[in-house]
N, C-alpha and C positions, 0 to 999 in steps of 0.2 A: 428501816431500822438497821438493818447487815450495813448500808454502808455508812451509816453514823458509825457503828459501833467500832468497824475498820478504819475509820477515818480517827476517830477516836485516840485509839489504839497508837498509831502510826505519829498522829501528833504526839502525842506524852511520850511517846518510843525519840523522837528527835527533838523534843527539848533534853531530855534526859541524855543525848547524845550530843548535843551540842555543851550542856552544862560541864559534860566531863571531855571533853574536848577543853574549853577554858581552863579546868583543873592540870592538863596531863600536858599543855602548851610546853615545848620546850627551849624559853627563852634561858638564859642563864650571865647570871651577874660578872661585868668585868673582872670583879675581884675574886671573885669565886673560879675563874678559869685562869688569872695569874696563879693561885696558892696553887690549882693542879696541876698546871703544864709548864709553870718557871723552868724544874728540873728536867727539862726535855729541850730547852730552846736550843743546847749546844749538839743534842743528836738530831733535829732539825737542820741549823744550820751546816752539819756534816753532810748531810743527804742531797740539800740541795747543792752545796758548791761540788759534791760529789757527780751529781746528775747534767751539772752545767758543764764542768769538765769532760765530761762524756760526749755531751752534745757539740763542744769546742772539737774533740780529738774527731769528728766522725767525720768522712768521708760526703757525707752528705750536707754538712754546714756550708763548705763552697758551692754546691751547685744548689741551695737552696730557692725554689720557685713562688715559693709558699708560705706563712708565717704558721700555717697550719699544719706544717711537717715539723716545725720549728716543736712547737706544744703538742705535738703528737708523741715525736721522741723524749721529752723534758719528762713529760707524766711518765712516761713506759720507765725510763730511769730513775724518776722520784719511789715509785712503787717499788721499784726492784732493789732500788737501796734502803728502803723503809723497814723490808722484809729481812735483809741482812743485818740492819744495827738495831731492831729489837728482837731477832732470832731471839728466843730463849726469854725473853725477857717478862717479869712477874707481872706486870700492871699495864704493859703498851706491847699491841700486836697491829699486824697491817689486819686487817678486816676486810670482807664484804658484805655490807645489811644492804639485802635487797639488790638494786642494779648500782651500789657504789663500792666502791673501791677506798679506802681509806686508812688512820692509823684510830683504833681504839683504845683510851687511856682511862682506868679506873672503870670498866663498863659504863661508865656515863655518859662522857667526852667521844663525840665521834669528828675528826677531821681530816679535811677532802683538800687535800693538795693542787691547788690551781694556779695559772695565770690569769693576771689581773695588767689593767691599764693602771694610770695613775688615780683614776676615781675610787679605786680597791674594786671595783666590779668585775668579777671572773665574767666570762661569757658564755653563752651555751647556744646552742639550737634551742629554740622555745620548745621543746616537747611539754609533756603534762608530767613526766617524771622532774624536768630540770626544773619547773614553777613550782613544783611541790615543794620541793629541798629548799627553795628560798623562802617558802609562807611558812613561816614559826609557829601558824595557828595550828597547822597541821603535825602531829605526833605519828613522823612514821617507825620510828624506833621504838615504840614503849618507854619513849621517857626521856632517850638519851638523846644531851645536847647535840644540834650539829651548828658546826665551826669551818669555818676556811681557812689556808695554809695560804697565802697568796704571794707570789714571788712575781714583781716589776723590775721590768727592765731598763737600763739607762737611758738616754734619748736614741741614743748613736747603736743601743741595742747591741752594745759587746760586750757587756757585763750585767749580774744581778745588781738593782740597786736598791731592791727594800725587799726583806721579808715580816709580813705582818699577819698578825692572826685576827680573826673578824667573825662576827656574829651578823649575817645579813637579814634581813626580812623586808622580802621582795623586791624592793630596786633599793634599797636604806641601808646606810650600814648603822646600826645600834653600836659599835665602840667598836675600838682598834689598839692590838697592840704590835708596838714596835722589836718582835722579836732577835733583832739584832742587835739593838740600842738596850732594851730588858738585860741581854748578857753581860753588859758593862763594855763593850767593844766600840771600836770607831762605826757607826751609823753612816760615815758620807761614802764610804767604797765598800759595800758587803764584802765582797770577793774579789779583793786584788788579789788573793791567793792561785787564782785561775790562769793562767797567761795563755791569751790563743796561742795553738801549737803554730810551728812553721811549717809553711809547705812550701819548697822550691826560693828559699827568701824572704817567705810574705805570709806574713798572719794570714789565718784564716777569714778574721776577724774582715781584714782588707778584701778579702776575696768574694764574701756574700754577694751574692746577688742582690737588687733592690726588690726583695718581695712587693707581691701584686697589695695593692691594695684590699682589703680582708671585704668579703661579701660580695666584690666585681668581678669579672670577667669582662674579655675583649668582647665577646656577642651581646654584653646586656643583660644576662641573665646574672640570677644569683648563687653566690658557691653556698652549699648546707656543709655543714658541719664535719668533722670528721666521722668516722666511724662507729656508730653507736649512739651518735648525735648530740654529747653529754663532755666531748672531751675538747677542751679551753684552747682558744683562738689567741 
C-alpha cells in the first residue's frame, strides 16, 4: 500500500509538472519580437561592427591558428560593448540568468549573441546546459523568451555579412529576422564600414592564417570547445 500510495503521489506530482511545463513553454511570435526589439536593431548593429573592428585592429587576427580564438574574442567584445551602449539604459541591460551571458529587453526577451554558419545554427559543445537553451520546452527563465543574436560571416571571412535574430528549438530554426535589412539599410555588405587595418602594406585581412579546420587536429583527435564549453566556433 506505501508504495501505491508514493507511486501515486509522484505520478499526479509529474503530470501536474509536465502540464505546466506546456503552459510556461517559452516559444514567442515573430511579430511580437519585431514590435520589441525593432528599436534596438541600430544599437545591435553598433556593437557588432564595433566588436569586429576590434577583432580586425588586434594583433592577434594575423597570426590567427584557430577560428575558435577568432569567436572567443568576437563574444568577449560583443559583451563588453553591449554593457557600454545600454549602460544606463531603462528597458535593455547585458544580463547573466544562470550560466549565460546576454542582453535583456522588457524582462522578457532574453538574447545570446553568437556565431553562426550560413544554416543560422550557432554551435556549441553538446553539454546538457547548451541542449537546454535550444529545447523551448524547457522554461529556464520563468517565462522569458530566449533568442539568438547571430552574426555570419562572408565566404572569404573578412567581413560581417548577416546579422539575424532567431528563435531556435533544438536543431530548427522556428523564424528569422534580418536585422540589418529591418533597419532599412543595404543587406549585401553589413559592414563596409570596417576596413582591415594595415600592417606594414597589407591588410590584415590578407594576413590570416588558413585556420585549421574546426573539430580536427593533426593527431586525429578532437578540438572541445573553448572555455566554458558554451562559447561559438
Amino acid at each position: 500500500m506505501e508504495y501505491f500510495v508514493v507511486d501515486f503521489v509522484v505520478s499526479r506530482y509529474h503530470s501536474a509538472h509536465v502540464i505546466c511545463l506546456s503552459v510556461a513553454m517559452p516559444f514567442i511570435a515573430e511579430e511580437e519580437v519585431r514590435k520589441v526589439v525593432l528599436p534596438y536593431f541600430a544599437d545591435f548593429q553598433h556593437i557588432y561592427a564595433s566588436a569586429w573592428k576590434d577583432w580586425l585592429a588586434s594583433p592577434v587576427a594575423s597570426r590567427m591558428q584557430h577560428k575558435r580564438v577568432r569567436a572567443n574574442l568576437m563574444w568577449n567584445q560583443l559583451i563588453s560593448h553591449a554593457k557600454v551602449r545600454f549602460d544606463g539604459h531603462p528597458t535593455a541591460r547585458v544580463e547573466t540568468l544562470r550560466n549565460w551571458d546576454g542582453v535583456l529587453i522588457d524582462d522578457r526577451i532574453f538574447i545570446r549573441m553568437k556565431k553562426a554558419e550560413e544554416s543560422l545554427l550557432s554551435r556549441n559543445y553538446p553539454t546538457q546546459a547548451a541542449l537546454a537553451f535550444h529545447d523551448q520546452i524547457q522554461d529556464l527563465f520563468g517565462g522569458i523568451a530566449r533568442l539568438e543574436l547571430l552574426y555570419v560571416l562572408s565566404k572569404d571571412e573578412t567581413e560581417i555579412e548577416q546579422i539575424v535574430l532567431v528563435q531556435r528549438h533544438k536543431k530548427q530554426i522556428l523564424w528569422k529576422i534580418d536585422v540589418h535589412g529591418e533597419s532599412g539599410t543595404d543587406t549585401q555588405t553589413v559592414m563596409p564600414f570596417a576596413p582591415s587595418p594595415m600592417m606594414d602594406g597589407m591588410a590584415v585581412a590578407d594576413r590570416v592564417i588558413k585556420p585549421k579546420t574546426d573539430g580536427s587536429r593533426k593527431d586525429g583527435t578532437q578540438d572541445k570547445a573553448a572555455a566554458g564549453g558554451d562559447i561559438p566556433t
